[in-house]
N, C-alpha and C positions, 0 to 999 in steps of 0.2 A: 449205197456203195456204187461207185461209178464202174464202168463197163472194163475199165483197167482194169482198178482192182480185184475183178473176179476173175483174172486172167493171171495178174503179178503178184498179187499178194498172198500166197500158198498160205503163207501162216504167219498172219499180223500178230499174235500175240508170242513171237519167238518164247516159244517152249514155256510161258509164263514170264516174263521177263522183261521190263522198259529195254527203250533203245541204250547203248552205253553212251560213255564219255568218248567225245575222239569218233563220230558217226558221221556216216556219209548220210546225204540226204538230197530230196528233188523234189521239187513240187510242178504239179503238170494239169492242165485242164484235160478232161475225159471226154469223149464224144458218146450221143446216143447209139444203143450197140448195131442198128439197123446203116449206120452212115460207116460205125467202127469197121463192123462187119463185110461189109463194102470194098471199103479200102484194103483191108486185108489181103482181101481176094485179090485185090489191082496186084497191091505189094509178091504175093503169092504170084502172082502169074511174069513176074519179072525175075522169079529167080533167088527172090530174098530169100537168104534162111531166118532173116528174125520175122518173117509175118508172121509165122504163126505163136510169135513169143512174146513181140510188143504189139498191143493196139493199136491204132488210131489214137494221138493225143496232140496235143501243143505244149510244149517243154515252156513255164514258169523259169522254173530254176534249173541250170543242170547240176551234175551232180558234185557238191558242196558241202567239204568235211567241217563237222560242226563241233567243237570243245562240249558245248552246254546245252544237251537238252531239255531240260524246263523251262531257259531259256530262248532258244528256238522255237520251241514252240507256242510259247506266251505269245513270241513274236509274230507267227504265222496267222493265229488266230486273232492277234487284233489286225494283221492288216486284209484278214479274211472279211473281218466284223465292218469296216469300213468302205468295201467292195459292196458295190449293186449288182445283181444278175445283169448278164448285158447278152447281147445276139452276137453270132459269130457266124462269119461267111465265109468258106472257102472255095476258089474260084482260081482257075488254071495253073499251071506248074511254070516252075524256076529251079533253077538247079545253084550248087557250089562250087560247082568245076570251073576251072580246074584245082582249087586250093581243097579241096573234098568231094570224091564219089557220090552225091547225094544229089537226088532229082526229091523234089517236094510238091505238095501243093500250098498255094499262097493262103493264107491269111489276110481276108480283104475287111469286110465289117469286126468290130472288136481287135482289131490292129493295135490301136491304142489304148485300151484297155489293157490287151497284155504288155504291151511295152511299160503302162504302168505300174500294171503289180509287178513285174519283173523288179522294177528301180526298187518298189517300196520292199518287196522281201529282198535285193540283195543289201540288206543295209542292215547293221547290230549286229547279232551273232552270224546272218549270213553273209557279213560284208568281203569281197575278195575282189583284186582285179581279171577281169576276163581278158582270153588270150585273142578273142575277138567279140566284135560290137553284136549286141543282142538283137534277135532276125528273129519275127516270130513265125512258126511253119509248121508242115504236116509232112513227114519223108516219108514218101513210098517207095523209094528205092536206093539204097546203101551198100556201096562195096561190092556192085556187080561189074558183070562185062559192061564195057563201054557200050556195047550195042543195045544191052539191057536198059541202060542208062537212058539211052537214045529213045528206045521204043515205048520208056515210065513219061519221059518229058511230052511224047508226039500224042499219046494213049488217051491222059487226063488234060490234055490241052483245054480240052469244053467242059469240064466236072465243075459243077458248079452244088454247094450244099449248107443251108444256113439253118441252125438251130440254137437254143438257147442254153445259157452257159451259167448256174446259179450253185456253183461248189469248185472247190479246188481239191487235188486231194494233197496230200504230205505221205511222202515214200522215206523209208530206210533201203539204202542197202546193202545188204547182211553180208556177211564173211562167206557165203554161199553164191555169191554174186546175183542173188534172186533182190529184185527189188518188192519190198514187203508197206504195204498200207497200212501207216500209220494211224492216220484221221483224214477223215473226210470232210471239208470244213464247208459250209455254208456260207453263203456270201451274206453281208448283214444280219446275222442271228448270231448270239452265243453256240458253244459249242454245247452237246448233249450232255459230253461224258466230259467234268473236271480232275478225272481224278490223275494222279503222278505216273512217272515211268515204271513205276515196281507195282504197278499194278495194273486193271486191263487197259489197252493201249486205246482204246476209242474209235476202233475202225470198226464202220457201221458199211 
């Protein structure tokens, strides 16, 4: 289970239960929890309210209402199954502003890795037009004081941190607005757990 999910996913097997028809859903790369952890702390000390609620991650997919999940997910895992673990480097900040309150850190090595499984998942059941072009990143700081803002950008200017990336996970999220871990998908290997939505969900 990735470092998210033992953070977001309170309860992947919702009360017994597959995901329904008509579900949100995201898929995100996880960082190791010592780099997650980290960041956190950055995010935290800028004022975020959500450091302590989302990890450290790189958004795959955002979030992406789906008709069919057997569908979806057939889809995730083959294009999990076709992905090689690759290295990911993250190295100095960029921000959104002014179109978005959001300071991040860059996504340098694995750049194009995520930009490609971004294409291959938003295609079939999760195909949709985006209301802006896919940026892969790490937000450490969202929705604060501009000065906040200022001092997330100035802060992680030199954070430099590379580690390897060999799972994606797949997120629900629930009517509770908690985002709940579906499966954990390995990159190039079959999944563990085949079995359907009415049964346990395969979050490892």
């Amino acid at each position: 289970m990735s470092p998210v999910s033992k953070v977001i996913a309170k309860d992947a097997t919702s009360n017994g239960h597959g995901p329904r028809e008509g579900v949100s859903i995201g898929v995100i790369l996880g960082f190791p929890p010592d780099i997650a952890e980290e960041l956190g702390r950055w995010r935290a000390s800028f004022g975020d309210p959500m450091a302590g609620v989302i990890p450290a991650h790189i958004t795959l997919i955002t979030t992406t209402m789906t008709q069919d999940w057997n569908a979806t997910l057939s889809h995730v895992r083959a294009v999990a199954r076709k992905q090689d673990p690759f290295t990911v480097t993250i190295a100095g900040t960029g921000t959104f502003r002014p179109v978005s309150p959001v300071v991040y850190v860059n996504v340098k090595d694995g750049f194009g890795d995520c930009v490609s499984l971004h294409r291959e998942l938003q295609t079939g059941p999760l195909e949709r037009d985006l209301p802006f072009a896919y940026h892969p990143h790490v937000t450490v700081a969202h929705d604060v004081a501009p000065e906040s803002l200022d001092e997330a950008e100035a802060a992680l200017k030199d954070y430099r941190a590379t580690f390897p990336v060999v799972s994606m996970g797949l997120y629900e999220h629930d009517d509770n607005g908690i985002w709940q871990l579906r499966e954990e998908l390995n990159f190039g290997t079959e999944p563990d757990d085949d079995r359907g939505p009415d049964g346990a969900t395969g979050a490892r």
